[in-house]
N, C-alpha and C positions, 0 to 999 in steps of 0.2 A: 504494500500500500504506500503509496505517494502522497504524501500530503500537501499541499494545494493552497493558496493563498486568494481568495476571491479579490476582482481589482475595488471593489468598491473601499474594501479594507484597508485597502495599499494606503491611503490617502492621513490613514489615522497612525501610522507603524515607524515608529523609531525607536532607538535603543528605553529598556527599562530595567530599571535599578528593582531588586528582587527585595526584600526587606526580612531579617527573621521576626522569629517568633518571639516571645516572654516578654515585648512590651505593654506599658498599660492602652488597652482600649482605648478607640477614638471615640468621641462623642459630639455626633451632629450635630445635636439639639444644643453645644453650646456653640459652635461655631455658621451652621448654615441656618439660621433662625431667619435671615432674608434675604434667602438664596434660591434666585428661578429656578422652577421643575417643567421638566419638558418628560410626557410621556412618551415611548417605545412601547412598541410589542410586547418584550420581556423586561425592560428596562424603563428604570426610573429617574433621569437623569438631572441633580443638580449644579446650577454654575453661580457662581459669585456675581455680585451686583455691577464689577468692574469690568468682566470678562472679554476681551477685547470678542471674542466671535460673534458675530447676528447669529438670530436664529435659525434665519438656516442652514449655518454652520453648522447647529448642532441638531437639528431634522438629521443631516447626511451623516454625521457622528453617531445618531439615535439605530438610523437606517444598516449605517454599516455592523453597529454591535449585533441586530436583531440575526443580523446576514452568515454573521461569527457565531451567534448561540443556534443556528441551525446546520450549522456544520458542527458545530460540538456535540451535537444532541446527536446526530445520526453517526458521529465516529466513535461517542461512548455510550450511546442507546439512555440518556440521562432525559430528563423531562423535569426542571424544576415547576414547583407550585406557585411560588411566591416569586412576583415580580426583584429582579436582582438590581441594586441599589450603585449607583458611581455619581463618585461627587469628584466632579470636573474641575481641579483647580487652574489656576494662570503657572504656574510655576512649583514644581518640586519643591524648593523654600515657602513658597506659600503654605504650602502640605504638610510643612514639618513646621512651620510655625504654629498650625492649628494643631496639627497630630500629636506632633513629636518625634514625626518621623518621615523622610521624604516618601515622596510621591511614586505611588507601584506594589501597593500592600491589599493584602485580602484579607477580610474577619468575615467570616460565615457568607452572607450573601451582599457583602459591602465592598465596592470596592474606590479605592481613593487613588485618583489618577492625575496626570495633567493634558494640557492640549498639549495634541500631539506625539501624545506616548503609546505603543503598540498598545491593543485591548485583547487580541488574542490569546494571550497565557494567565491573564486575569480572571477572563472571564471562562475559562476551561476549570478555574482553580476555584471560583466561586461555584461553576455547577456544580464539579465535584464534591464542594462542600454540601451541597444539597439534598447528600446520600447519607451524610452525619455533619451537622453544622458544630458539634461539640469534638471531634474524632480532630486527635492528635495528629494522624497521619505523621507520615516521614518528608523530614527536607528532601530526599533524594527521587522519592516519589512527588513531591510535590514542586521540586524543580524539574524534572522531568516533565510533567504536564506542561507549565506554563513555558520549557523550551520547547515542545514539538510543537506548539499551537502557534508559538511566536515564528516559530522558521516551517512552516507548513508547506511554502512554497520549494521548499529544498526535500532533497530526500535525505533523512537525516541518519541511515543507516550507512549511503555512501558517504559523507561527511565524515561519519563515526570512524568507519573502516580504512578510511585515506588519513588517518590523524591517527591510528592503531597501528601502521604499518610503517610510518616515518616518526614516533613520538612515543616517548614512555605512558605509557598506558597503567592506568590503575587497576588493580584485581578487583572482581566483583565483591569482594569481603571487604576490602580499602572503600567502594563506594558508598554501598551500607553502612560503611559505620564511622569512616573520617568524613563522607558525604561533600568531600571534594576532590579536586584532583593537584598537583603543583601547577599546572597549563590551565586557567580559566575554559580558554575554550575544549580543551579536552573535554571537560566537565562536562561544559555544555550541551556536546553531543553525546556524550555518552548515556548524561540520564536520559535526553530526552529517546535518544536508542534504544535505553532499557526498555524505559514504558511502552514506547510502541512495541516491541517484542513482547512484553506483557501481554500489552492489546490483541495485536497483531496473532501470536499463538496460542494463547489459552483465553481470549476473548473478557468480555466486558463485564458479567455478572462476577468473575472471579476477580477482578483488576477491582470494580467496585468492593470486594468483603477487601482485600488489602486495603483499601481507602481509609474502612473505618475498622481495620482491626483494632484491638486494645492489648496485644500482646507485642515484645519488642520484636524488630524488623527481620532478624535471622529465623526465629520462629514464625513468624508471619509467614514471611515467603514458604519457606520449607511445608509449613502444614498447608496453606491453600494451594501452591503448585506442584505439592508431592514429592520434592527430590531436596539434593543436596546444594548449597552454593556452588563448587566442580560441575555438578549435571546443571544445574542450571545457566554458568557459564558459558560451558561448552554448548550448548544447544543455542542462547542467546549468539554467540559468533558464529554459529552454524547460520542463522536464520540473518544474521546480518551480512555477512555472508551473501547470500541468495540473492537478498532483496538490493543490496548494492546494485547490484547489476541493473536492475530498473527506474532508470533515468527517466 
């Protein structure tokens, strides 16, 4: 499988800054208290009073995420209930002056962005929240999502394998569990490699219970995909592998 970049999206996609975990919660109600909403499909979209965009800058901003959550929805078979939330700032500082933390971070079905910033790996990382909006999940699984959605137009399996073959590559046990790599971009492709080989061969209902397992990661994987880190490995570059070859 190819992953694919619709052009309407193109328009909204530059680099974004991933944010961790264990900061304290954002809270709207003290910051966007009179800040334009503009409905979407699946989306609820706030902007600041200052915003340099007209509205129907953000019609086609609205238009394009709707465009993204139906490509997400049919590549991880997901369907949220409740309308998913992004509050549009002017600037990554603006974001972390209200947040606390720059602009490109997910809590449950919220997402805090700026003009301009990809929304494809956001908004893949919010549906998934959707399956358990309390569920830990893993950095590696969860950087993984939001890299495949963000480079969708690439095949992220050839990227992985051309970077695996000239570059020190990290063991699948190193990924898991230092959940980086020393090459940023390694990283990059590798999780989001992984997850599509999730996806890709043991399919969506099993890739969703890893979402919200509550057990750590080496157990996770092993009891829902049945093998050992080595078998799952090997099989993962077997399957990357393959699918390289289709450009």
């Amino acid at each position: 499988m190819v992953f694919r970049r619709s052009p309407a999206v193109l328009v909204v996609l530059v680099a974004l800054t991933s944010c961790g975990g264990g900061a304290k919660k954002a809270d709207p109600q003290q910051f966007a208290k009179d800040w334009s909403r503009y409905e979407a499909v699946n989306f609820t979209v706030y902007t600041p009073p200052d915003t340099p965009r007209p509205r129907r800058g953000i019609e086609v901003f609205g238009k394009a995420c709707d465009e993204t959550y139906d490509y997400v929805a049919r590549q991880l078979k997901l369907q949220v209930e409740d309308d998913i939330a992004i509050y549009l700032f002017t600037t990554t500082e603006d974001c972390e002056a209200a947040t606390g933390r720059p602009a490109g971070f997910v809590e449950g079905l919220k997402i805090y962005t700026r003009l301009g910033a990809p929304v494809g790996g956001v908004i893949a990382e919010a549906m998934c929240n959707s399956v358990d909006r309390e569920a830990k999940s893993f950095k590696l699984i969860r950087d993984g999502v939001r890299n495949l959605f963000d480079e969708r137009d690439q095949n992220v399996h050839y990227e992985a394998l051309a970077l695996r073959q000239t570059r020190e590559w990290p063991t699948l046990e190193d990924l898991l569990y230092r959940q980086s790599a020393s090459d940023p971009e390694v990283y990059k492709y590798a999780s989001a490699s992984y997850v599509a080989f999730l996806i890709q061969r043991y399919g969506t209902d099993q890739f969703n219970m890893l979402w919200r397992s509550v057990l750590d990661l080496r157990p996770s994987v092993e009891k829902i995909y049945g093998g050992t880190l080595p078998q799952m490995e090997e099989e993962w570059f077997r399957i990357q592998d393959k699918l390289a070859k289709r450009t």
